[in-house]
C-alpha positions as CSV (number, residue, x, y, z in Angstrom):
1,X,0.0,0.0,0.0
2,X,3.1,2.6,0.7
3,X,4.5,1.7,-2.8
4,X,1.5,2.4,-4.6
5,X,0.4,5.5,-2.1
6,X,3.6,6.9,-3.2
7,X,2.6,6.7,-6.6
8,X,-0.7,8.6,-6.0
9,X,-2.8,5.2,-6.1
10,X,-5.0,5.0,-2.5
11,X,-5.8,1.4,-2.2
12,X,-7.9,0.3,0.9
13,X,-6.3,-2.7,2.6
14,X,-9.7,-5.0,1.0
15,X,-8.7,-3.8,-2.5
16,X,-5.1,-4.6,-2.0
17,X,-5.6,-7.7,-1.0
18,X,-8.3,-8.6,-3.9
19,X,-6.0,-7.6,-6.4
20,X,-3.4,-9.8,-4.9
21,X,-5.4,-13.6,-4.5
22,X,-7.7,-12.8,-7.8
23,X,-7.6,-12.0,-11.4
24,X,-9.4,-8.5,-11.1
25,X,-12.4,-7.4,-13.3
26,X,-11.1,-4.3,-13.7
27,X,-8.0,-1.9,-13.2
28,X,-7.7,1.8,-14.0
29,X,-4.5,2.5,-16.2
30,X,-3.2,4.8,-13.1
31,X,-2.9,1.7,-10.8
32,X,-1.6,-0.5,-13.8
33,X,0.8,2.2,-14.1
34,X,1.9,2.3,-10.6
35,X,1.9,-1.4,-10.7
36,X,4.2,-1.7,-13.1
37,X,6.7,1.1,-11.7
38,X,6.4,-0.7,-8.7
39,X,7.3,-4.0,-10.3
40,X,10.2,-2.6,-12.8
41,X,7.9,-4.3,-15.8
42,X,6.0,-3.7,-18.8
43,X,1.8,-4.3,-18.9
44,X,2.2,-7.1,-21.1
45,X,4.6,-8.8,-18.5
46,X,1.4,-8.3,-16.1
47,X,-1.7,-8.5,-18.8
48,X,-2.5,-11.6,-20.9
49,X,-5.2,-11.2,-23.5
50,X,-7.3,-14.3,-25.2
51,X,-10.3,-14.5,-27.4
52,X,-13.0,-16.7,-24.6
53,X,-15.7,-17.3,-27.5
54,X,-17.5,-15.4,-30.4
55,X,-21.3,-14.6,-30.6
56,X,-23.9,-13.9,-33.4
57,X,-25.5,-10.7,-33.8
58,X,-29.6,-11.5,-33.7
59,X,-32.2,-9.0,-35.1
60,X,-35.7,-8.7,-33.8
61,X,-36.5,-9.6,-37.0
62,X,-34.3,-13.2,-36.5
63,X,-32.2,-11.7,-39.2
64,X,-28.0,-12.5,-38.7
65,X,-25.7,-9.1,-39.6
66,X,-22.8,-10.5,-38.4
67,X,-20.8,-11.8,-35.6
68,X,-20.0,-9.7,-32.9
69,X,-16.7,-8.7,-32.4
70,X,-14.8,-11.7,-30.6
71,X,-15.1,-11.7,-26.4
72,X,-11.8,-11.3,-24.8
73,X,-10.8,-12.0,-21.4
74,X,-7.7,-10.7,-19.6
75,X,-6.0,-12.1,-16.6
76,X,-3.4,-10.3,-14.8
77,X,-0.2,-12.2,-14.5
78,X,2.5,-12.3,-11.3
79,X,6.2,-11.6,-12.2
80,X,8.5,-14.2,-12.1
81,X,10.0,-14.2,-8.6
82,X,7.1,-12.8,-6.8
């Protein structure tokens, strides 16, 4: 919590320790950021994107435009050594 209050990213002692035991739902870029200072490493050290499944775009008329654009899911990633 020092590390990232240093960094201008105020993390209650519940957030801190949600972001630490599970993949998080969300992340503003400013704690990413910090994060990443805080960790000497790049977000894609941290981030790992891939495409979960693809859907079909359904009018009310049952009419198919198109797929959707494809769903990704991200995890967050430790370093190695942490």
């Amino acid at each position: 919590m020092p590390l990232l209050a240093e960094r201008g990213v105020n993390l209650s002692r519940e957030e801190v320790f949600h972001l630490v035991t599970q993949p998080p739902q969300r992340m503003s870029m400013d704690t990413l950021a910090a994060l990443c200072d805080i960790l000497n490493c790049q977000p894609n050290e941290l981030i790992e994107v891939q495409v979960v499944n693809e859907e079909v775009r359904k009018t009310a008329g049952g009419e198919t435009p198109g797929p959707l654009p494809a769903v990704r899911r991200t995890s967050i990633r430790r370093p190695e050594g942490l």
